[in-house]
VEXDREN-2710 file (C-alpha; in Angstrom, 1 decimal):
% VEXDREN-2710
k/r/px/py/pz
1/UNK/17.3/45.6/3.0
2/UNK/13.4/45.2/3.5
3/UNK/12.3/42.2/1.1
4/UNK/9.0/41.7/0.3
5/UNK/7.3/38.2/-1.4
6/UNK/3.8/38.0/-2.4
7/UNK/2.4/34.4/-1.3
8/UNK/-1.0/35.3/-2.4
9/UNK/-0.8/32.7/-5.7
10/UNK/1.4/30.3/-3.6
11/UNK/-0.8/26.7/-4.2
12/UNK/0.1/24.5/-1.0
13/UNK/-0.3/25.2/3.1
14/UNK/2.4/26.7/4.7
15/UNK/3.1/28.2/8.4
16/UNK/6.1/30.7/7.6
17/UNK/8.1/32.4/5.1
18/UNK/11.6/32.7/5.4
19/UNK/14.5/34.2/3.9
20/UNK/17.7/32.6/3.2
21/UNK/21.1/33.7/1.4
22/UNK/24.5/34.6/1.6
23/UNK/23.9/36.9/4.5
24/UNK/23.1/34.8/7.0
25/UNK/24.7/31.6/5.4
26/UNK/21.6/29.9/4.0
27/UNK/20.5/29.4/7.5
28/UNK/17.0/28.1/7.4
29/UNK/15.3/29.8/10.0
30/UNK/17.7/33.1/10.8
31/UNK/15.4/35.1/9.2
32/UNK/11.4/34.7/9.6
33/UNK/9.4/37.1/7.7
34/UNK/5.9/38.1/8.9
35/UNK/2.6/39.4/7.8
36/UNK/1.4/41.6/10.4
37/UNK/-2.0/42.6/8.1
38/UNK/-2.4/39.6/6.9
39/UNK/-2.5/40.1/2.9
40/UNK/-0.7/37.4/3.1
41/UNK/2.2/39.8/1.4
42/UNK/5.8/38.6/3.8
43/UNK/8.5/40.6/4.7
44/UNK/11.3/40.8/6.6
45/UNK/14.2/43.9/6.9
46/UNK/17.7/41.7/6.9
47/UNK/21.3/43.0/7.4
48/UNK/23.4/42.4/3.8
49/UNK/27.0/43.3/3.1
50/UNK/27.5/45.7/-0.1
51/UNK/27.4/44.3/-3.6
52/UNK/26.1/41.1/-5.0
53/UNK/24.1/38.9/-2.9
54/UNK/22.4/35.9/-3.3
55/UNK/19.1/34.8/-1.3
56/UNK/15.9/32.9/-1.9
57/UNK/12.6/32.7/0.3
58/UNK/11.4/28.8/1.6
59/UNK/8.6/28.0/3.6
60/UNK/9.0/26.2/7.1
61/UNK/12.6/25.4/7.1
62/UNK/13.2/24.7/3.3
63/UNK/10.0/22.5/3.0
64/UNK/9.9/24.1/0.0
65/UNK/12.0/26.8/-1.9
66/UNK/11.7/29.2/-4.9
67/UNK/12.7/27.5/-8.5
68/UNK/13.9/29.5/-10.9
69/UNK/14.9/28.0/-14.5
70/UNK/17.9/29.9/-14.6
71/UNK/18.2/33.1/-17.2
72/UNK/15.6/35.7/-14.8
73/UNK/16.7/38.9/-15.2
74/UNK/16.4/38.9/-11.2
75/UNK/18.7/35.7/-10.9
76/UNK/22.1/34.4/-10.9
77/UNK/23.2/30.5/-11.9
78/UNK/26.1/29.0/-10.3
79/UNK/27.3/25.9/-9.1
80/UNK/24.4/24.4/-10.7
81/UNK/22.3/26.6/-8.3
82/UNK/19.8/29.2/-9.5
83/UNK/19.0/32.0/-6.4
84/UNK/17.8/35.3/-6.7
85/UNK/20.3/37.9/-7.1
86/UNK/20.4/42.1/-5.8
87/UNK/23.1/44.3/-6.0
88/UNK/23.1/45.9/-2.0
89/UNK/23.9/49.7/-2.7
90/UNK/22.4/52.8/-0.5
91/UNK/19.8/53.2/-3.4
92/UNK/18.8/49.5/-3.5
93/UNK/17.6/48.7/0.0
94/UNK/13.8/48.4/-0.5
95/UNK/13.3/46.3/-3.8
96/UNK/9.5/46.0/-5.7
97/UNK/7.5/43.4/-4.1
98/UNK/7.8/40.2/-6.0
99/UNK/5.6/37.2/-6.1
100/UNK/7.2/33.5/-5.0
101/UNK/9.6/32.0/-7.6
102/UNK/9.1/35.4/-9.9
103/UNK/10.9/38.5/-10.1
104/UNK/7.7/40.8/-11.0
105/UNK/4.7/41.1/-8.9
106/UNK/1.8/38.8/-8.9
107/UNK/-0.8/39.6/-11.7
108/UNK/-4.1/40.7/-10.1
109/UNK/-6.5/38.1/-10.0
110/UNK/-10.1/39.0/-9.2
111/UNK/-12.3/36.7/-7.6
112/UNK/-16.2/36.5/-7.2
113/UNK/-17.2/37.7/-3.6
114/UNK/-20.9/36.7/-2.5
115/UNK/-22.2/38.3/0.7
116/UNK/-25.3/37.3/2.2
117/UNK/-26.9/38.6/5.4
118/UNK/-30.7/37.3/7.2
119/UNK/-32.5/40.1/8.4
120/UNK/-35.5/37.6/9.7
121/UNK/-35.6/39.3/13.3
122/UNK/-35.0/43.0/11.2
123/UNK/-38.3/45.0/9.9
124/UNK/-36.7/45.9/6.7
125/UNK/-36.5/49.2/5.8
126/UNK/-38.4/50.7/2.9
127/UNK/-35.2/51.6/1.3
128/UNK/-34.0/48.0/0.9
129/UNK/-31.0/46.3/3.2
130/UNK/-27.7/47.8/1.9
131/UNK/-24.2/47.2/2.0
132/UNK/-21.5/49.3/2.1
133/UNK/-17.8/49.2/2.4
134/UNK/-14.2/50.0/1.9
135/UNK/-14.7/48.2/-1.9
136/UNK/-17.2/50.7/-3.0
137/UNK/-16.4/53.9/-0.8
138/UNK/-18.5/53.2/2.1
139/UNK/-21.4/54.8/0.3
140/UNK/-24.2/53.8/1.9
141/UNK/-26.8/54.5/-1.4
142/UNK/-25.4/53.2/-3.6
143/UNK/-25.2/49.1/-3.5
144/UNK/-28.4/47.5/-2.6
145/UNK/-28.7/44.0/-1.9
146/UNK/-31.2/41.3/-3.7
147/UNK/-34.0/39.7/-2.0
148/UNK/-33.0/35.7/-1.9
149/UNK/-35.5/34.1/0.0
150/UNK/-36.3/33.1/3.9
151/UNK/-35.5/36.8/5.0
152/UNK/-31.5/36.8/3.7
153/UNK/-30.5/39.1/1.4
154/UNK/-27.2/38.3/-1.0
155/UNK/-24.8/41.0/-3.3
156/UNK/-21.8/39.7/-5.4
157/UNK/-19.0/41.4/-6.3
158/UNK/-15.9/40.9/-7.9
159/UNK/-13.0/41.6/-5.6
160/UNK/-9.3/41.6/-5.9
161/UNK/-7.8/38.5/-4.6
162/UNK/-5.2/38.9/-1.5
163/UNK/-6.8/42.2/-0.5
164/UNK/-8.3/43.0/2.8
165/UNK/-11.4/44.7/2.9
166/UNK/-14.1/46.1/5.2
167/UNK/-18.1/46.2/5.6
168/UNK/-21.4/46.7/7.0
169/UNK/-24.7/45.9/6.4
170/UNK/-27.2/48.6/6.7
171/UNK/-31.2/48.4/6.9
172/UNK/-32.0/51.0/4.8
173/UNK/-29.2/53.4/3.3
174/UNK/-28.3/55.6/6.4
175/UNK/-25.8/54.9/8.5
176/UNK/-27.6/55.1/11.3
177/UNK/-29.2/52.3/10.5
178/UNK/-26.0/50.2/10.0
179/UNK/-25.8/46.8/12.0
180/UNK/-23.8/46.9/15.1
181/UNK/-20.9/43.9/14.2
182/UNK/-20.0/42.5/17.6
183/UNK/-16.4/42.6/18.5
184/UNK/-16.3/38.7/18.2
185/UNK/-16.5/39.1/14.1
186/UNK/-15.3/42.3/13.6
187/UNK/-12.5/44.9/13.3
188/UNK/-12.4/48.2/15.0
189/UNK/-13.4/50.9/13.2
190/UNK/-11.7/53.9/15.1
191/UNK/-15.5/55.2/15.8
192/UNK/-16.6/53.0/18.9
193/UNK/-17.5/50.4/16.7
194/UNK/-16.7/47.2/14.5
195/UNK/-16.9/46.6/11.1
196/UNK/-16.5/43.0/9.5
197/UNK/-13.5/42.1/7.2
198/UNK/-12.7/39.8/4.7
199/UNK/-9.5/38.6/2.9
200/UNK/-10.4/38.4/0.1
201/UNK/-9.5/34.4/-1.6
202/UNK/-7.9/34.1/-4.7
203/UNK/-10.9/31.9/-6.1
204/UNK/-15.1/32.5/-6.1
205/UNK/-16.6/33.0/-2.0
206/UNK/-19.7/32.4/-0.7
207/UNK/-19.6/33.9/2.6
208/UNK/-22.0/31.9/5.0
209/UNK/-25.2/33.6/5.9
210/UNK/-25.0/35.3/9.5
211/UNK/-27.6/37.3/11.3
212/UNK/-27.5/40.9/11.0
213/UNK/-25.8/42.4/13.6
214/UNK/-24.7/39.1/14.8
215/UNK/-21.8/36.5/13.9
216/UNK/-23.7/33.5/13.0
217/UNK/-27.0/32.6/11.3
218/UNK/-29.9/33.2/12.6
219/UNK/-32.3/30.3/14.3
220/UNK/-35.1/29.4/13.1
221/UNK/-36.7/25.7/11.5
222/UNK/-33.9/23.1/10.6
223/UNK/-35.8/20.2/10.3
224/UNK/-36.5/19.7/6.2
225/UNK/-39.4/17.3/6.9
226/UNK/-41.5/20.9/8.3
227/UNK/-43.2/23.1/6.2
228/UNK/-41.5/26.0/7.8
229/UNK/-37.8/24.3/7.1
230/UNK/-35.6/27.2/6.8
231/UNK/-32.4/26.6/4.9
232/UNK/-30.2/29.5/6.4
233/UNK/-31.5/28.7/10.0
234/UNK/-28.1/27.8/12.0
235/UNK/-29.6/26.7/15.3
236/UNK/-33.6/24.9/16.1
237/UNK/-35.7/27.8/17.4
238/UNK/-38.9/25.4/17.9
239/UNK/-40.6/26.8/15.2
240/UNK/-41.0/23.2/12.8
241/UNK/-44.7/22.3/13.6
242/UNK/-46.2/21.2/10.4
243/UNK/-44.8/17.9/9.3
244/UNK/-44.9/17.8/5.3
245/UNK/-47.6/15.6/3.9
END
């Protein structure tokens, strides 16, 4: 039986998800599940006898389990205990993915995204900086970013929370022009390249500004008391020569 629990809405920190039940006698850590893509969406494939079983999932060794009230249409009382309940047939082995202590799936909560890249070492294209991504298509036309200020350039978006995504930043709206994402940030693309990836939280994100085609910010002025203070600089360039009068 492959089980499947959506920790995406799950409020505390936790290491690992694990299944317990009647197959493997409530043992607390015979059955780790695992999130290999990290959508934070656990499963594991157990071994269950035929007919009505009983299980929960818990987190680290029953630091904390599923609570049910009792009266789910996906759960069973007895003995004073409330578990979740599935009947193990041959057409029954690879039940809906549910969300923790539910028995439908998590309702899809959309959170605001902010990206924000500095293109102060970049001559900036005509056309405008650019992103594009597996959110929109990876249509490099059609989502330009806003000028902020100090060379970086921001777009916000409202994203899907628990989803994983991919991007690029592009100087201009070709391709060819697309910022090469060192292998230190990014995921490989299956072209040669890397594109950088987000998972996306399940509140509002500000990702911090980096340089473009780099991991981190750019350098530049980070001493407020110089008239060329730059607010995005991550690292003093020896640029802050004017002390403010």
């Amino acid at each position: 039986v492959n089980l499947r629990v959506d920790m995406n809405q799950y409020p505390n920190a936790f290491t690992t998800v694990f299944v317990s039940g009647q197959f493997n006698n409530w043992n607390d850590a015979a059955n780790p599940m695992s999130d290999l893509d990290d959508d934070n969406i656990w499963e594991a494939t157990v071994v269950m006898g035929a007919g009505a079983q009983q299980y929960k999932f818990q987190v680290d060794f029953w630091s904390d389990q599923e609570n049910f009230a009792g009266g789910e249409s996906c759960t069973i009382t007895q003995d004073g205990f409330t578990n979740r309940l599935i009947d193990v047939s041959a057409g029954n082995t690879n039940p809906s993915i549910v969300c923790w202590g539910s028995c439908e799936a998590c309702p899809i909560v959309f959170s605001e995204v902010t990206f924000r890249v500095d293109m102060a070492n970049e001559d900036v294209s005509p056309d405008g900086v650019h992103i594009a991504g597996s959110f929109q298509g990876w249509d490099a036309t059609s989502t330009p970013m806003t000028y902020l200020g100090y060379g970086v350039y921001t777009y916000t978006v409202e994203l899907a929370a628990g989803t994983n995504i991919e991007y690029q930043i592009i100087n201009g709206n070709d391709f060819v022009n697309g910022e090469m994402v060192p292998q230190a940030c990014g995921s490989d693309n299956g072209l040669g390249g890397f594109n950088r990836t987000l998972n996306v939280p399940a509140s509002d994100f500000m990702i911090p500004v980096h340089c473009f085609g780099e991991c981190d910010a750019c350098s530049g002025c980070t001493d407020p008391m110089a008239v060329e203070f730059n607010p995005y600089a991550g690292s003093d360039d020896g640029t802050c020569l004017t002390a403010v009068v």
